[in-house]
Backbone as a printed PyTorch tensor [residue, N CA C, xyz], in Angstrom:
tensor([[[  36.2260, -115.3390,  -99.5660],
         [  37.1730, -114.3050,  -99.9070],
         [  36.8290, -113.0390,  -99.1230]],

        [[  37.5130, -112.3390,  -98.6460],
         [  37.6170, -111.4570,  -97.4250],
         [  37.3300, -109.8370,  -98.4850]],

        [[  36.2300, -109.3430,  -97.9570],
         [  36.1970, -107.7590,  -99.0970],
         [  36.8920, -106.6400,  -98.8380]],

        [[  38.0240, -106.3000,  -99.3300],
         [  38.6290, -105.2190,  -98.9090],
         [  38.1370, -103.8500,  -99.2040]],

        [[  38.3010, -103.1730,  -97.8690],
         [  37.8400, -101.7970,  -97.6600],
         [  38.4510, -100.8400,  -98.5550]],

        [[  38.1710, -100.2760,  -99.7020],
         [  38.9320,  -98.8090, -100.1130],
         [  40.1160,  -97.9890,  -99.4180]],

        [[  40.7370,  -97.6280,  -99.9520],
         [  41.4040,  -96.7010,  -99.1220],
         [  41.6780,  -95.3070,  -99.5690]],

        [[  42.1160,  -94.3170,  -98.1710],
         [  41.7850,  -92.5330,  -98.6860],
         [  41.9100,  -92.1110, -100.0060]],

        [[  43.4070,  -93.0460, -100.5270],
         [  43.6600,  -92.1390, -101.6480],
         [  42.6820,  -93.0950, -102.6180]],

        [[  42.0480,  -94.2000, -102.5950],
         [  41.3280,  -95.3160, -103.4090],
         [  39.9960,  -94.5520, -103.9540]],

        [[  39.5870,  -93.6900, -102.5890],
         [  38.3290,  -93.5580, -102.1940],
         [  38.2870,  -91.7940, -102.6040]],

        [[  39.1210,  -90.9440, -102.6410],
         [  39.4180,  -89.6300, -102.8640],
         [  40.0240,  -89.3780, -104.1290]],

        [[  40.8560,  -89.8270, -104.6200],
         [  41.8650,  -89.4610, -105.9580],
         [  41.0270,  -89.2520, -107.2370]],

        [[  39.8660,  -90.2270, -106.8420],
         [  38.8040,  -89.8670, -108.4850],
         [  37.7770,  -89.2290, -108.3630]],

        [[  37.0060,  -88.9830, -106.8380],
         [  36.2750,  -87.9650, -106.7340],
         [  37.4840,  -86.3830, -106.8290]],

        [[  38.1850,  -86.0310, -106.5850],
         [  39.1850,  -85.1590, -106.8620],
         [  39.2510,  -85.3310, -108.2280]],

        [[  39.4060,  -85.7270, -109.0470],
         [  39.7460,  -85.7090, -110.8640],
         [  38.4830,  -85.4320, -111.2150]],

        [[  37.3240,  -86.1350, -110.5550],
         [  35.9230,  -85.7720, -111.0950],
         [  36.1870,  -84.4060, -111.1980]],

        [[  36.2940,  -83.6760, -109.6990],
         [  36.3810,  -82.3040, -109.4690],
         [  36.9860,  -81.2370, -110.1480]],

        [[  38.1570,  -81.2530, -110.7110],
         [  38.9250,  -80.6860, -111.3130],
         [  38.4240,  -80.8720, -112.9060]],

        [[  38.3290,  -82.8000, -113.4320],
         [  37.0850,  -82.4790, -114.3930],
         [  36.2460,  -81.3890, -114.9720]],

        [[  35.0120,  -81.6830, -113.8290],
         [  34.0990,  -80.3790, -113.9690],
         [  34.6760,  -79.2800, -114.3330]],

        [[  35.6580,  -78.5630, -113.5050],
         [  35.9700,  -77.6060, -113.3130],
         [  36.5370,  -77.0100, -115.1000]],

        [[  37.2710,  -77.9900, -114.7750],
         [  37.9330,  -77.8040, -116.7300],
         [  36.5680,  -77.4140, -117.6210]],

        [[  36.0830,  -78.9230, -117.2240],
         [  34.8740,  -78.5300, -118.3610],
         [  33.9340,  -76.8100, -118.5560]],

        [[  33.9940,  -76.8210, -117.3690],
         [  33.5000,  -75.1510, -117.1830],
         [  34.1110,  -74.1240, -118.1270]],

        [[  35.3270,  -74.2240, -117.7830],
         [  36.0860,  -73.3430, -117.7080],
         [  36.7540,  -73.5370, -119.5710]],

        [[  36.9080,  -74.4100, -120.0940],
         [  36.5570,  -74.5830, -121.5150],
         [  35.2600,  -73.9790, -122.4690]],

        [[  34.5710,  -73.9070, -122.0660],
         [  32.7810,  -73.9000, -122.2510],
         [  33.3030,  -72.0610, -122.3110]],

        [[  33.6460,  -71.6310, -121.6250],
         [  34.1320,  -69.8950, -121.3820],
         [  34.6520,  -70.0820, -122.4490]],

        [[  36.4900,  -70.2130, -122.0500],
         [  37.0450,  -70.3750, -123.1210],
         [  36.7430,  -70.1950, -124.6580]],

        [[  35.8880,  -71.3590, -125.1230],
         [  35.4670,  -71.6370, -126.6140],
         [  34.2560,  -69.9550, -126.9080]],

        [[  33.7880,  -69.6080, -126.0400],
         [  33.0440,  -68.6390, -125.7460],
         [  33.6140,  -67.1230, -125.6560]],

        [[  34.3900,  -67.0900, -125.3370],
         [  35.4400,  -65.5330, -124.8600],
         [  37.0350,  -65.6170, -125.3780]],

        [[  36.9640,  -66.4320, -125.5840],
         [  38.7980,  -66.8530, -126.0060],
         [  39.9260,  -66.6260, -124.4050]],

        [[  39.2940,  -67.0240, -123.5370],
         [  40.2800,  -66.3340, -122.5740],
         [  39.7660,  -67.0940, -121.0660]],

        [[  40.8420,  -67.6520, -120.2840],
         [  40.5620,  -68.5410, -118.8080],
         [  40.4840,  -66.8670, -117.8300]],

        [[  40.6720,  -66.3550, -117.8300],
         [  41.4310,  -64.9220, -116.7310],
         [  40.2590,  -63.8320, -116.5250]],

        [[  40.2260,  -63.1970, -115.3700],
         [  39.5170,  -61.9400, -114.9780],
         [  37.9300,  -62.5340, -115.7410]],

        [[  37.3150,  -63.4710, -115.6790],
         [  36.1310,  -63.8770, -115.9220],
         [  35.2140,  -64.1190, -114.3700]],

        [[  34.4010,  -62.9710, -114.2490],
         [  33.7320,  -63.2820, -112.8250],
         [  32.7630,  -64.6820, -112.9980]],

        [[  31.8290,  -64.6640, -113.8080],
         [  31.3120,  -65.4110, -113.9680],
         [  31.9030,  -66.8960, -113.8780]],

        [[  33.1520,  -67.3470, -114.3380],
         [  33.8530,  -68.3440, -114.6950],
         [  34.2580,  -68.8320, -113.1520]],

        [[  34.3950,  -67.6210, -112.4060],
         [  35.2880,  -68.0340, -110.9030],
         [  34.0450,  -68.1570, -109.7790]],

        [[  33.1680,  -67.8700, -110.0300],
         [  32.1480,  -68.2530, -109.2590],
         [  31.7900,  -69.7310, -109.9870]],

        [[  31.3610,  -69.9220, -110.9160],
         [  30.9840,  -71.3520, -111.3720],
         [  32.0960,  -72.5020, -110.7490]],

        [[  33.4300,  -71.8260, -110.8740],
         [  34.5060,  -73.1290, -110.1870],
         [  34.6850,  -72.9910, -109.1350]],

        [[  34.0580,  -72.0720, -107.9430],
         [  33.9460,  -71.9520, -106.2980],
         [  32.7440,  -72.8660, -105.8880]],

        [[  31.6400,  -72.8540, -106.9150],
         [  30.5580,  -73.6300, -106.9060],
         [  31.0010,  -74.8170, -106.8350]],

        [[  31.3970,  -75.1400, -108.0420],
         [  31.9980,  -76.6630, -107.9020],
         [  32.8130,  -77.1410, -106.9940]],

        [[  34.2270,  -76.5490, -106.9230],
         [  34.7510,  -77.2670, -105.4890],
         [  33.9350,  -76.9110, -104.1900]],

        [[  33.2900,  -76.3010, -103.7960],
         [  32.1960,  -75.9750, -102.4960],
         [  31.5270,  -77.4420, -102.2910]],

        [[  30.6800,  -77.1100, -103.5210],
         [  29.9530,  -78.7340, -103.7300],
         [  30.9070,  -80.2880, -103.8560]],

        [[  31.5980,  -79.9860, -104.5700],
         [  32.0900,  -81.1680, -104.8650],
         [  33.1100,  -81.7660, -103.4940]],

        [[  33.6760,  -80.9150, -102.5350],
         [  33.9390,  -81.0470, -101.1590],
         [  33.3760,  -81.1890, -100.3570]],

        [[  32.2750,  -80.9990, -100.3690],
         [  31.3390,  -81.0860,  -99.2430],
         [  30.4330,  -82.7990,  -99.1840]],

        [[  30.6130,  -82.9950, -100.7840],
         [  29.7810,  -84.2810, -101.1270],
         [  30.9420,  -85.3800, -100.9580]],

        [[  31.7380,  -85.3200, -101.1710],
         [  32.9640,  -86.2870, -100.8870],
         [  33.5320,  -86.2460,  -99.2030]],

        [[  33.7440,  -85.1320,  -99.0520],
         [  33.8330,  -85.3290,  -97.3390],
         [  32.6080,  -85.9050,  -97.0810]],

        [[  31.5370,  -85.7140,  -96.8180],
         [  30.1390,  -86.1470,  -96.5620],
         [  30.4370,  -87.7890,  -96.7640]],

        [[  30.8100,  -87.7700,  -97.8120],
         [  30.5330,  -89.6090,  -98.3750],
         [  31.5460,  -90.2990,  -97.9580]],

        [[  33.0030,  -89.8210,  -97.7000],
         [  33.8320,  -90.6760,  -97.0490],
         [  33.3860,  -90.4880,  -95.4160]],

        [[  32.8840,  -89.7580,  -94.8250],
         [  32.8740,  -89.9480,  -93.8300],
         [  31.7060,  -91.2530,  -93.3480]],

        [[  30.6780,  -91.4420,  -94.0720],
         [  29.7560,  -92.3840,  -94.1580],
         [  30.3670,  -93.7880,  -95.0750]],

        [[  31.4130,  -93.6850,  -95.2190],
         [  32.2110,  -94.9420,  -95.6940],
         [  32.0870,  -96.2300,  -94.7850]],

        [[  32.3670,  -97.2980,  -94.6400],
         [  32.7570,  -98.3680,  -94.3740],
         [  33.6140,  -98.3550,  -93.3060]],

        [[  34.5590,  -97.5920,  -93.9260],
         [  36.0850,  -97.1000,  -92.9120],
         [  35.7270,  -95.9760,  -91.4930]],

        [[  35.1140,  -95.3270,  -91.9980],
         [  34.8310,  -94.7790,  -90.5240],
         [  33.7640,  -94.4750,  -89.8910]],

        [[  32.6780,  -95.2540,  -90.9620],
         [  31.2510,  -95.4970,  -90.2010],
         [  30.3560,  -93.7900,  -89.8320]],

        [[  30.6050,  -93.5140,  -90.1540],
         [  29.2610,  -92.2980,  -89.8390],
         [  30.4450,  -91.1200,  -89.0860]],

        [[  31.6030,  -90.9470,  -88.8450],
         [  32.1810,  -90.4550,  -87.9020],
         [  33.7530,  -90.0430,  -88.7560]],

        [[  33.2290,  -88.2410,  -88.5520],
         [  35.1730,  -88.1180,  -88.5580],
         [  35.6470,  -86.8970,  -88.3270]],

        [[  36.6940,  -86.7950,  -87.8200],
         [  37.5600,  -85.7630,  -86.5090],
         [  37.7230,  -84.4940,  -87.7750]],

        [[  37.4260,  -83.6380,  -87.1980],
         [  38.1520,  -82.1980,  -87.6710],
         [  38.8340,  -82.5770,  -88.8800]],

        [[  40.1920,  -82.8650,  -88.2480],
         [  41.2410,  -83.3390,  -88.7300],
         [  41.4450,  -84.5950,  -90.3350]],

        [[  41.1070,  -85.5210,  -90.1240],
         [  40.8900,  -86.1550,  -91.2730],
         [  39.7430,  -85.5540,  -91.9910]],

        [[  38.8570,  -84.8600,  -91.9440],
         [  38.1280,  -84.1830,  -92.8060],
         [  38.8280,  -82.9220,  -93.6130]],

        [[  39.9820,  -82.1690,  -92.8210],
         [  40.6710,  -81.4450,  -93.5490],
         [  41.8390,  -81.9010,  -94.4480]],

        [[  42.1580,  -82.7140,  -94.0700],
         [  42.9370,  -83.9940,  -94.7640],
         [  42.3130,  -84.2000,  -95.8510]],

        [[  41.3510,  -84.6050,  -95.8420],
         [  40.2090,  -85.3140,  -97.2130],
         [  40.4150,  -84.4020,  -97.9520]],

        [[  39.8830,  -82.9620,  -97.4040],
         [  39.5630,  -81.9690,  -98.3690],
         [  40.7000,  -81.1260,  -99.0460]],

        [[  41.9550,  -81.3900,  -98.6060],
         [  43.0400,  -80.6960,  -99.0950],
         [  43.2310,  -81.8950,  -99.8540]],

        [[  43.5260,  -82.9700,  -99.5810],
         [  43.9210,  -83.6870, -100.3610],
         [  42.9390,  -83.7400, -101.8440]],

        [[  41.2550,  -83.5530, -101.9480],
         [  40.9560,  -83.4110, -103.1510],
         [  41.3280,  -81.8950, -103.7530]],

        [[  41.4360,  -81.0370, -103.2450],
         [  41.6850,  -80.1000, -103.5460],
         [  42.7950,  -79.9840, -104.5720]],

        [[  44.1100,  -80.6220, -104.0030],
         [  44.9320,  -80.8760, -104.6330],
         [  45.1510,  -81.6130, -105.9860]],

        [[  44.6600,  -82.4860, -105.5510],
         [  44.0680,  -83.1610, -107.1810],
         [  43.6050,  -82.6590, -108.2180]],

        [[  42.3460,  -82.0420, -107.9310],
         [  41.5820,  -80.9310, -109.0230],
         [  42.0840,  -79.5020, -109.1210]],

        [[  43.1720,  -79.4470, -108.2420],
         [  44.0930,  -78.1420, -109.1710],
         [  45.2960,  -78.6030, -109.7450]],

        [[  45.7320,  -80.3410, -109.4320],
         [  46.1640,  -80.7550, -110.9580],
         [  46.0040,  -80.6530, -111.5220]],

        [[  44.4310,  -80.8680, -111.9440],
         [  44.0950,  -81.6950, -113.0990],
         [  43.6330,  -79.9130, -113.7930]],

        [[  43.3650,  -79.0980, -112.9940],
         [  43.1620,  -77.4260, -113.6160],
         [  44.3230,  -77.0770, -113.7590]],

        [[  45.3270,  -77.2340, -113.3340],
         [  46.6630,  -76.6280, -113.6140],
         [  47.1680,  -77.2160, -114.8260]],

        [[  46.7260,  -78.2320, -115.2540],
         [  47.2710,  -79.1100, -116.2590],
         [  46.5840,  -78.1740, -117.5310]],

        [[  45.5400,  -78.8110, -117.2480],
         [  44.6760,  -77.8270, -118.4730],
         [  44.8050,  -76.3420, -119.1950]],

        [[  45.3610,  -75.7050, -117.6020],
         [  46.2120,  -74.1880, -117.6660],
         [  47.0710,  -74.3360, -118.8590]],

        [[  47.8260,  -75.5180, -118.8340],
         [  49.0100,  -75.7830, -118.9550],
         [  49.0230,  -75.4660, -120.5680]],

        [[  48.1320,  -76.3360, -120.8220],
         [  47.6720,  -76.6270, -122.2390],
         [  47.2470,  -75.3650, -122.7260]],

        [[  45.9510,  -74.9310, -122.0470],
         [  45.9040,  -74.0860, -122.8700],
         [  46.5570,  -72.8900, -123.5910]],

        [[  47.3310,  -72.6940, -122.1930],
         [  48.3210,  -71.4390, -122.6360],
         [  49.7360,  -71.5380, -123.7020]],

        [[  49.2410,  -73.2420, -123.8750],
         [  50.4520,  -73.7720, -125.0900],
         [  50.2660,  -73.7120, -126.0130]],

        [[  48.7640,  -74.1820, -125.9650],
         [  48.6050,  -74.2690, -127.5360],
         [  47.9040,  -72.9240, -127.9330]],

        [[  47.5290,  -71.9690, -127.2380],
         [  47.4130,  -70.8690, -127.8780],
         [  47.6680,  -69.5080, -127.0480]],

        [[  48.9360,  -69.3950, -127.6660],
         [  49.6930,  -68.4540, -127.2650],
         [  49.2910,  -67.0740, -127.1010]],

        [[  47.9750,  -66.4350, -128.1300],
         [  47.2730,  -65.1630, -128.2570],
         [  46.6030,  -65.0140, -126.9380]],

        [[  46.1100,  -66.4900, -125.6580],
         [  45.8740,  -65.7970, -124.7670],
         [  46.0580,  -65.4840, -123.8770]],

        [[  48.1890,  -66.3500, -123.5980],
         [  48.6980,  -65.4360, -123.1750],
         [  49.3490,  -64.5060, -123.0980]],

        [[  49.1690,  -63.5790, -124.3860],
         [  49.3880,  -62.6310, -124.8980],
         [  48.3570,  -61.5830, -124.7410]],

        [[  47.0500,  -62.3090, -124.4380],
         [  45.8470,  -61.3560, -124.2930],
         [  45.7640,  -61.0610, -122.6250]],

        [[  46.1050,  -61.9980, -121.6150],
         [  46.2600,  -62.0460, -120.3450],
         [  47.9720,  -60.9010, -120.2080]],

        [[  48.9760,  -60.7430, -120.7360],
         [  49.8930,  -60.1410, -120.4320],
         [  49.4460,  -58.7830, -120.6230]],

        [[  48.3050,  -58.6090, -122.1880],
         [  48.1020,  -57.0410, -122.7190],
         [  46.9450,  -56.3290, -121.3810]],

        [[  46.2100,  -57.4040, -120.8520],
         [  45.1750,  -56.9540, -120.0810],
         [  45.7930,  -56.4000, -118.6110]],

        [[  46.5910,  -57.3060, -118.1400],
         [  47.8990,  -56.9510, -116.6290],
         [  48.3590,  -56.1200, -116.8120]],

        [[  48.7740,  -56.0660, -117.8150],
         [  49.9020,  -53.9210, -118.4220],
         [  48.7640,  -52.9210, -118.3920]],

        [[  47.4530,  -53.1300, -119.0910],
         [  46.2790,  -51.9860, -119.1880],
         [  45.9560,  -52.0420, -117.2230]],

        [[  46.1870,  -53.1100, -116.7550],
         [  45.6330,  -53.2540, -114.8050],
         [  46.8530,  -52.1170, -114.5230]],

        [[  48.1830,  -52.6050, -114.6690],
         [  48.8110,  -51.9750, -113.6380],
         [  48.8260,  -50.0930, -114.0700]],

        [[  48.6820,  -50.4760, -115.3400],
         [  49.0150,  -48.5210, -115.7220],
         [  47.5830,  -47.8630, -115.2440]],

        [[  46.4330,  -48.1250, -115.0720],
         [  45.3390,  -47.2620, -114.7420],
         [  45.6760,  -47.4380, -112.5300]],

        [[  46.2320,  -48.5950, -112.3370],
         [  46.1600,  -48.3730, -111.1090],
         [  47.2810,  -47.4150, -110.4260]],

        [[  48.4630,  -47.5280, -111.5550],
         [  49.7150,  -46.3960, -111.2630],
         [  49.8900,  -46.0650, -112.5980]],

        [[  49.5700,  -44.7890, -112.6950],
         [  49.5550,  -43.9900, -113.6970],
         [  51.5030,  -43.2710, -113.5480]],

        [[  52.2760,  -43.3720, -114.8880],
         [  53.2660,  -42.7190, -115.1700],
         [  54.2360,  -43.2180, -113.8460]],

        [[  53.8190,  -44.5050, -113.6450],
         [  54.9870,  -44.7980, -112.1060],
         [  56.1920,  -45.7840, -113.0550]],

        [[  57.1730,  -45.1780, -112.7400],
         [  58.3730,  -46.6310, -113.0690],
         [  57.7920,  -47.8760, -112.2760]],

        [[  57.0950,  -47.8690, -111.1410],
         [  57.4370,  -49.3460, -110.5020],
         [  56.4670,  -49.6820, -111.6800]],

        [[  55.1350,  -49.5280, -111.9490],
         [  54.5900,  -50.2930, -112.6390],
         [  55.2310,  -50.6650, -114.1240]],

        [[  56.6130,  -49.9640, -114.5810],
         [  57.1360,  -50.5640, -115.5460],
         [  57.7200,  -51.1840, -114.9410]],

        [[  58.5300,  -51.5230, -114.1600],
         [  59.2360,  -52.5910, -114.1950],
         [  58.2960,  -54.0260, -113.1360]],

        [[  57.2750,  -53.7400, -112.8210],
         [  55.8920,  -54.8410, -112.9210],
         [  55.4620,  -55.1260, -113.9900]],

        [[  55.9450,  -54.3870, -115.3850],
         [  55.2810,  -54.9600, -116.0350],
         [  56.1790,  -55.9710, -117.3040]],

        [[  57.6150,  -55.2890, -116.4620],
         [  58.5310,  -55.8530, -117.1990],
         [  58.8500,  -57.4960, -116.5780]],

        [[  58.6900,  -57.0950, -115.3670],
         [  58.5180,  -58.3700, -114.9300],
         [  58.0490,  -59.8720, -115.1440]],

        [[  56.6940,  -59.3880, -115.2810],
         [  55.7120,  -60.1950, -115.5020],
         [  55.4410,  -60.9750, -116.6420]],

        [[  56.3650,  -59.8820, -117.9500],
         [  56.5760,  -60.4920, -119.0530],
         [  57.6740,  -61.4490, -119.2580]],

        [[  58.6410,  -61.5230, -118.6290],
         [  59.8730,  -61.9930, -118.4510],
         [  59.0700,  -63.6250, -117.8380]],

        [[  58.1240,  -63.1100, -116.9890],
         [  58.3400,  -64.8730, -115.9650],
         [  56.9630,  -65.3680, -116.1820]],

        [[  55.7930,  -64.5890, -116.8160],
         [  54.9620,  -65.5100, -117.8150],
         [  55.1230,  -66.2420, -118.3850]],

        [[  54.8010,  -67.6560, -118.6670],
         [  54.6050,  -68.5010, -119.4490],
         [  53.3420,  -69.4220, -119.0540]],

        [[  53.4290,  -70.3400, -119.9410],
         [  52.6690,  -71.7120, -120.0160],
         [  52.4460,  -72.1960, -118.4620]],

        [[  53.7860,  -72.7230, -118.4980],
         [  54.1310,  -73.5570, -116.8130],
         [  54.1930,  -72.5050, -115.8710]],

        [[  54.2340,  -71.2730, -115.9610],
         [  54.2210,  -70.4400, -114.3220],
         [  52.8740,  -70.0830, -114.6710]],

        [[  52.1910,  -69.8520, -115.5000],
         [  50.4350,  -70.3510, -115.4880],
         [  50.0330,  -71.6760, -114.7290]],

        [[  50.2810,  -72.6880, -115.3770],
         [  49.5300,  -73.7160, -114.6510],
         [  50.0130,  -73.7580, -113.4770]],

        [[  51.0500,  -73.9120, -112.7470],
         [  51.6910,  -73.8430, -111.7750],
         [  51.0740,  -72.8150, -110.5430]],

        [[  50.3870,  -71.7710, -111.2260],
         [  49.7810,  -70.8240, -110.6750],
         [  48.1690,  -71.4160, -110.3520]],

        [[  47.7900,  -72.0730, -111.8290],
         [  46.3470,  -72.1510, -111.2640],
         [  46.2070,  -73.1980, -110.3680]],

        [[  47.3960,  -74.2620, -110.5690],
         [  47.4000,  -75.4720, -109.5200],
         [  47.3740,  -75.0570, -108.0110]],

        [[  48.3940,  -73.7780, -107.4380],
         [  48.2520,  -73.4510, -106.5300],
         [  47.0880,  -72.0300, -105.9700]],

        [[  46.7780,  -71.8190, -106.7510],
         [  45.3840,  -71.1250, -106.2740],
         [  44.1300,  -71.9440, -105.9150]],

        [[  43.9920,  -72.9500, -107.2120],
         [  43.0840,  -73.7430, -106.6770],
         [  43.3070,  -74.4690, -105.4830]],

        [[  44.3920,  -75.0610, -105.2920],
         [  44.4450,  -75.7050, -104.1970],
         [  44.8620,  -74.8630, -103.2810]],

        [[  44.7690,  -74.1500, -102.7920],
         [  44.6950,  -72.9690, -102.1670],
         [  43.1160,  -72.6330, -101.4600]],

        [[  42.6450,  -72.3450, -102.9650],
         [  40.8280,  -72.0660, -102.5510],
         [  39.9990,  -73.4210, -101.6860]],

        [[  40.7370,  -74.4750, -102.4240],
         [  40.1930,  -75.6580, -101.7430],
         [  40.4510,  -76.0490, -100.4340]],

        [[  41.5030,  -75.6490, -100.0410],
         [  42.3400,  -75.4900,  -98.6700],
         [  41.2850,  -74.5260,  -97.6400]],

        [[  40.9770,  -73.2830,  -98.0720],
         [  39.9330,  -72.0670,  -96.9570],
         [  38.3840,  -72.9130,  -97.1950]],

        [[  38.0230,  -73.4480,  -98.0780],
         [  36.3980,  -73.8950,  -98.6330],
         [  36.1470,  -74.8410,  -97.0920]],

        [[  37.4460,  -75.4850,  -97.6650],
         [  37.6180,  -76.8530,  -96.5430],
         [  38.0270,  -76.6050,  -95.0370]],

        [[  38.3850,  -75.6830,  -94.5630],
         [  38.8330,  -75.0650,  -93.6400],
         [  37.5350,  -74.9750,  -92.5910]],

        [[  36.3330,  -74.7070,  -93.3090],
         [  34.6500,  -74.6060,  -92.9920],
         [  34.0740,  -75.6280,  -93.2110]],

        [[  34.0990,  -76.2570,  -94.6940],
         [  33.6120,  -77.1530,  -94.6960],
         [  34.1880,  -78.7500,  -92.9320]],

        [[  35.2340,  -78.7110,  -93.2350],
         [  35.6730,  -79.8700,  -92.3640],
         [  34.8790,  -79.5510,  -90.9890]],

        [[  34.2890,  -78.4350,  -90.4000],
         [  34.1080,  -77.8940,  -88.9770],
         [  32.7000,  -77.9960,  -89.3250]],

        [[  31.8390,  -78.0710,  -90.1050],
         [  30.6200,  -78.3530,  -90.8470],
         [  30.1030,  -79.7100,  -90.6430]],

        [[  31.0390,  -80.9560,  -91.4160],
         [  30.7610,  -82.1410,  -90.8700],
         [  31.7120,  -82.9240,  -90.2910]],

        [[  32.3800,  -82.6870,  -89.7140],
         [  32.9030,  -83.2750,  -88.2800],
         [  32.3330,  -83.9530,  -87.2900]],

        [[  32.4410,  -85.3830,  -86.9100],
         [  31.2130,  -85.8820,  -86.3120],
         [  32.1630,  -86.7660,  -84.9480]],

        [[  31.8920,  -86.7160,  -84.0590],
         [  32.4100,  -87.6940,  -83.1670],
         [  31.3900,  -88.6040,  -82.8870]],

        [[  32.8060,  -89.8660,  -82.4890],
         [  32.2010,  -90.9980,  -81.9680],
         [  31.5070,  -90.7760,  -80.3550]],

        [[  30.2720,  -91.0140,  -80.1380],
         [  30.1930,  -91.2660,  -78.7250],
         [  31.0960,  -92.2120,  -77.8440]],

        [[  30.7200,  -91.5350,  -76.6620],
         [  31.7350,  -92.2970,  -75.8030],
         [  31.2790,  -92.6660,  -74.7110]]])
């Protein structure tokens, strides 16, 4: 019987869920701790940590795969890494998703904290009322997760941008 080789998304899709995993788990651990995902320095360095690492060890390991033997272009390494990227700001955007559903006080505590941001940064300005009218209007649940899905995969996109030029390996010739 002939052993078939893995493939990208075979070999990427669950190291990516691992990733986003972690990341949740982190970011819960706050949560249960502060009542609140947002403006936590501590929280956003711990999940830069993780996707840093967790990209670097999965590019690393697919590139030492089976499939391309010790060797891989720029290019499919940025591939790899957007593509986990993407995944684990599913699987964080999802969680966004949730949380801001099932408890509504914090995004109510994230809207009260953006109104106290914009009025100390523009004091007595209309624009910052109607930024802040804004913001209340198109807050929710889903333009949360939707948000953290694309930030994260976003962050994972520049991490990887370095990382891929890091281990990039050509074949001799």
């Amino acid at each position: 019987m002939e052993h078939k080789q893995p493939t990208f998304i075979q070999q990427n899709t669950l190291f990516g869920m691992l990733i986003g995993c972690c990341c949740v788990a982190a970011s819960y651990v706050f949560f249960k701790q502060t009542g609140n995902i947002y403006a936590n320095p501590s929280l956003d360095r711990i999940i830069t940590f993780l996707f840093v690492i967790g990209l670097f060890m999965q590019i690393r390991r697919y590139r030492e795969s089976e499939e391309l033997k010790g060797y891989i272009s720029y290019g499919r390494a940025l591939l790899t890494g957007m593509y986990l990227s993407a995944v684990a700001g599913f699987f964080y955007g999802s969680y966004a998703l949730i949380i801001y559903s099932k408890h509504p006080d914090t995004l109510e505590n994230y809207l009260m904290y953006a109104e106290s941001l914009f009025r100390q940064l523009y004091p007595e300005s209309p624009w910052a009322d109607n930024m802040i009218q804004m913001l209340q209007a198109f807050t929710t649940p889903v333009s949360m997760g939707i948000t953290e899905f694309f930030s994260k995969a976003l962050m994972g996109l520049i991490y990887t941008l370095v990382i891929a030029f890091i281990l990039k390996k050509r074949k001799p010739e």
